[in-house]
N, C-alpha and C positions, 0 to 999 in steps of 0.2 A: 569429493569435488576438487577438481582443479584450481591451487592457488590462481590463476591468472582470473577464472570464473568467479571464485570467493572476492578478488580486491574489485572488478567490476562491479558485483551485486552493491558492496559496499561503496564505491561510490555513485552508486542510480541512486542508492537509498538517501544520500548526503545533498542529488540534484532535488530529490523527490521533498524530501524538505523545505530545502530555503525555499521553492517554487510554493510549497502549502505554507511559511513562513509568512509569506506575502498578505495571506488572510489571517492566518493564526500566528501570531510574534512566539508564542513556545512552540511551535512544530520542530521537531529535533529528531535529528535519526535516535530508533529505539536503542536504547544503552548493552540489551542483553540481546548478544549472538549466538552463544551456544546454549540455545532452550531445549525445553518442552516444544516447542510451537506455541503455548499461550500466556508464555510470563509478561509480552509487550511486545506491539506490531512494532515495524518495519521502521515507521515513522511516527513518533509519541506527540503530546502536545496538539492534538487535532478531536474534532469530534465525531472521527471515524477510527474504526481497526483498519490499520492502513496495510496492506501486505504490497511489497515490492518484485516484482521479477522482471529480469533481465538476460538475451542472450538470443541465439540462432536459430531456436525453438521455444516459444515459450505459448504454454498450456494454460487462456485465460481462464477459462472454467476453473484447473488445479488451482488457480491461484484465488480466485473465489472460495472456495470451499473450505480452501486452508485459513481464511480470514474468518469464517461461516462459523467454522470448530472451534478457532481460537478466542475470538472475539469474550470482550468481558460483559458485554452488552452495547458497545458503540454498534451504530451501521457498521457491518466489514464491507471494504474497499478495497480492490484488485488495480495498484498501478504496475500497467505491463509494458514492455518495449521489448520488441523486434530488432535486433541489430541494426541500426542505419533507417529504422525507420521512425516514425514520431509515439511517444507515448500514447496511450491509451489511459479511460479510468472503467473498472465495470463494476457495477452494484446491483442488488435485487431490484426490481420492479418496484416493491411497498416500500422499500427503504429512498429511492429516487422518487415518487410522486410524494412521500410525506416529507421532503426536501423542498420540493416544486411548494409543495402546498404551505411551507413555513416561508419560502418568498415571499407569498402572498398572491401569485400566481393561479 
């Protein structure tokens, strides 16, 4: 991966934080970069597996699945962004209505 693509990823994961900060005060980008894929998501501190991507192309599904795998048992959570365009979040079906449904919704 291209240094230029690597200092981006790291800082969407730095936006993607303080933004879940706002709800959760420990949300913190994850400490360990060069993993497994499941030593710690993206973004720690939250009560989701949070997996991050960013760039020209980006593959929500891959980034789902990659969460799906890693995950230590939190909901996995896919935050994605399109170049220039606005974030996204995507999650399973059972994992957003049992969200919905702890609103009280």
């Amino acid at each position: 991966m291209a240094r230029k693509s690597v200092i981006k990823g790291k800082v969407f994961e730095r936006e993607v934080a303080a933004t879940f900060r706002k709800l959760y005060p420990d949300a913190r980008r994850g400490i360990v970069q060069a993993r497994a894929g499941n030593e710690a998501p993206d973004v720690d501190g939250t009560p989701f597996w949070v997996e991050c991507k960013i760039g020209h192309r980006v593959t929500i599904q891959a980034a789902l699945t990659q969460a799906v795998e890693a995950t230590d048992g939190r909901p996995p959570l896919a935050v994605c962004k399109v170049d220039r365009q606005p974030a996204t979040v995507t999650l399973r079906l059972p994992d957003f209505i049992n969200l919905l449904s702890k609103d009280g919704n």
